[in-house]
ROVEX-881539 format. One line per 8 residues: number of its first residue (from 1); their letters; for each residue x, y, z of N, C-alpha, C. Coordinates in steps of 0.02 Angstrom, whole numbers. Example, Ala and Ser with C-alpha at 12.3 -4.5 7.8 and 13.67 -1.06 7.14 Angstrom:
BEGIN
1 = AS = 660:-284:390:615:-225:390:660:-165:390 ~ 642:-112:354:684:-53:357:645:2:394
end
This chain:
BEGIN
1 = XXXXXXXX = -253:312:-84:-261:252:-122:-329:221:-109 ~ -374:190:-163:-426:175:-132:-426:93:-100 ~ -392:64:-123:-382:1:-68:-378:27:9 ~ -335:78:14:-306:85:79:-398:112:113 ~ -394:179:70:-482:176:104:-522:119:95 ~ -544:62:77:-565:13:99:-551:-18:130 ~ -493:-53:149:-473:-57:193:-492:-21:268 ~ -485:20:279:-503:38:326:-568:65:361
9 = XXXXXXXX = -612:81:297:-687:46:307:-687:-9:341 ~ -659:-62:308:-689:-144:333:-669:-142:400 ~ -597:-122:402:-571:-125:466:-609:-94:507 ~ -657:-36:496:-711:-1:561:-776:-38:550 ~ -786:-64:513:-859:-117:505:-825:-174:557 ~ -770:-203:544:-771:-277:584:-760:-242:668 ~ -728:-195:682:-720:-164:749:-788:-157:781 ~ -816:-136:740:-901:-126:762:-928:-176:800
17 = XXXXXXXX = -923:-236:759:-934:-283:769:-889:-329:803 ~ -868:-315:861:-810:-373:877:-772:-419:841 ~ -740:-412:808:-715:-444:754:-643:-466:790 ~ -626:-522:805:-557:-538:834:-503:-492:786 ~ -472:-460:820:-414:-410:800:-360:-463:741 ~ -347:-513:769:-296:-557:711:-337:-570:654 ~ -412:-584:642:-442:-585:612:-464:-504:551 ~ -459:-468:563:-443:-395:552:-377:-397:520
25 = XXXXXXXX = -329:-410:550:-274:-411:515:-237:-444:464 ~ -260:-501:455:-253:-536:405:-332:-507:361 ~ -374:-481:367:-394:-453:291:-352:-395:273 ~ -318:-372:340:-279:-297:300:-233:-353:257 ~ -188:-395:283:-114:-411:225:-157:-446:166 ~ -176:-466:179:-225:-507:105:-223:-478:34 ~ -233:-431:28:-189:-386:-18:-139:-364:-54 ~ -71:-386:32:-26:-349:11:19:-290:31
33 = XXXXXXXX = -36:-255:50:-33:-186:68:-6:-184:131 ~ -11:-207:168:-9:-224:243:25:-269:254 ~ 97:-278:313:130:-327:324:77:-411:355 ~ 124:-476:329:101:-517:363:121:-522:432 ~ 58:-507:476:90:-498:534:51:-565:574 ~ 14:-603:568:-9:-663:603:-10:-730:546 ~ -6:-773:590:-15:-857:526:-95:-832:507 ~ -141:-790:528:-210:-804:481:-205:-774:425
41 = XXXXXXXX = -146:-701:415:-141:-678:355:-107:-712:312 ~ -57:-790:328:-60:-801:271:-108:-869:253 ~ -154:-868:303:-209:-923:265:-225:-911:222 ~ -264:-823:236:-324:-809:205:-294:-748:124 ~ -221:-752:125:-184:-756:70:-190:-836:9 ~ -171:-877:57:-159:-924:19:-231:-969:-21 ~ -265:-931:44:-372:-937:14:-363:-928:-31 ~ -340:-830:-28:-385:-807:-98:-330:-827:-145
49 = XXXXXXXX = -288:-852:-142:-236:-875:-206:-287:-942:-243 ~ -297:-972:-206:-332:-1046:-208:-392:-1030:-238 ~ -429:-992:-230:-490:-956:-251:-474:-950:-314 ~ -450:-911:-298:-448:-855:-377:-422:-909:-442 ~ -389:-967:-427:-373:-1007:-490:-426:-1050:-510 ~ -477:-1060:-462:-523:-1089:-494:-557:-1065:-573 ~ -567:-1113:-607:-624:-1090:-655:-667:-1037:-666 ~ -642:-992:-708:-703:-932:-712:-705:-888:-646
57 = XXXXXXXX = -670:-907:-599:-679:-844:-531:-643:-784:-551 ~ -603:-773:-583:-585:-691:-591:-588:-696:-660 ~ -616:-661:-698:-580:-634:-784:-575:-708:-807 ~ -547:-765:-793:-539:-809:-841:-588:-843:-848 ~ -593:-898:-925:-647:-917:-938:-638:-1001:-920 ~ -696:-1042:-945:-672:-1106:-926:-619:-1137:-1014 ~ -636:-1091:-1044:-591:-1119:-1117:-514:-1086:-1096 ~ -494:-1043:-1056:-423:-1034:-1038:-413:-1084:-970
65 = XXXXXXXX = -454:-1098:-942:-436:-1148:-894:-413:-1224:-944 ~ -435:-1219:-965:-437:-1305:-1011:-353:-1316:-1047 ~ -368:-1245:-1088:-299:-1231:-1119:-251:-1240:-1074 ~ -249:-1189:-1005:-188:-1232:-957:-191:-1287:-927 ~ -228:-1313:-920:-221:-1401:-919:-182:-1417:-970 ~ -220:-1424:-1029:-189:-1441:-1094:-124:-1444:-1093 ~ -109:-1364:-1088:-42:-1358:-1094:2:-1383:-1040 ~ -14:-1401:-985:27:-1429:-939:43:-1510:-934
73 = XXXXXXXX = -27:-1542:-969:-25:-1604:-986:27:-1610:-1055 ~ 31:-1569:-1092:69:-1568:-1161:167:-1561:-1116 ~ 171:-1518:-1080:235:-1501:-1033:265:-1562:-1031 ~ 218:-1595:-972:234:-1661:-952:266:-1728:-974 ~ 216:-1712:-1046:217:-1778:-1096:288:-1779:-1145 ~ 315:-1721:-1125:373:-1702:-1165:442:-1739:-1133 ~ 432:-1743:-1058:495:-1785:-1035:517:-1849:-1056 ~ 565:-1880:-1055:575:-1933:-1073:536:-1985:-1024
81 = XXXXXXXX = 520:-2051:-1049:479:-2100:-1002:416:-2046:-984 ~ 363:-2024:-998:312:-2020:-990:294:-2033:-1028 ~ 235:-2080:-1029:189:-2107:-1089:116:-2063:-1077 ~ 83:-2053:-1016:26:-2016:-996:42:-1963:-951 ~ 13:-1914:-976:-1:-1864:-896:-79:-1854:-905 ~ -98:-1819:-849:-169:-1810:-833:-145:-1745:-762 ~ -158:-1679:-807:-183:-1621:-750:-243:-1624:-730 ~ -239:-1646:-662:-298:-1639:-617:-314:-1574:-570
89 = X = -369:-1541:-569:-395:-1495:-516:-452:-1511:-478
end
């Protein structure tokens, strides 16, 4: 698989380099691929989750970002007793 070989590149680049071992291991689960085996793998899970929804950081544009606002502000406004919503990021 080529994740798995990258993976284990990085994993002999950060060894090289002293790289704290829990630190190593949470880039292996980050992925997926690899069990969560310390609380840093699921920081640096919940990073790149956090990351990746920003604006334009993977494949999406800022006109599909807007649209899900939109559409979540439109969700909202549908309950009874809401007069305003406002999706904030």
């Amino acid at each position: 698989m080529k994740w798995n070989m990258n993976i284990r590149n990085t994993r002999k680049i950060l060894k090289k380099y002293g790289i704290d071992e829990r630190v190593i291991r949470a880039m292996e689960s980050h992925h997926e691929e690899y069990p969560f085996s310390t609380p840093e793998s699921y920081i640096v899970t919940a990073a790149d989750v956090l990351s990746a929804a920003r604006p334009g950081a993977r494949r999406g544009t800022v006109e599909n970002y807007i649209k899900r606002l939109a559409d979540l502000e439109k969700t909202a406004g549908e309950f009874p007793g809401v007069k305003n919503a406002y999706a904030i990021s």
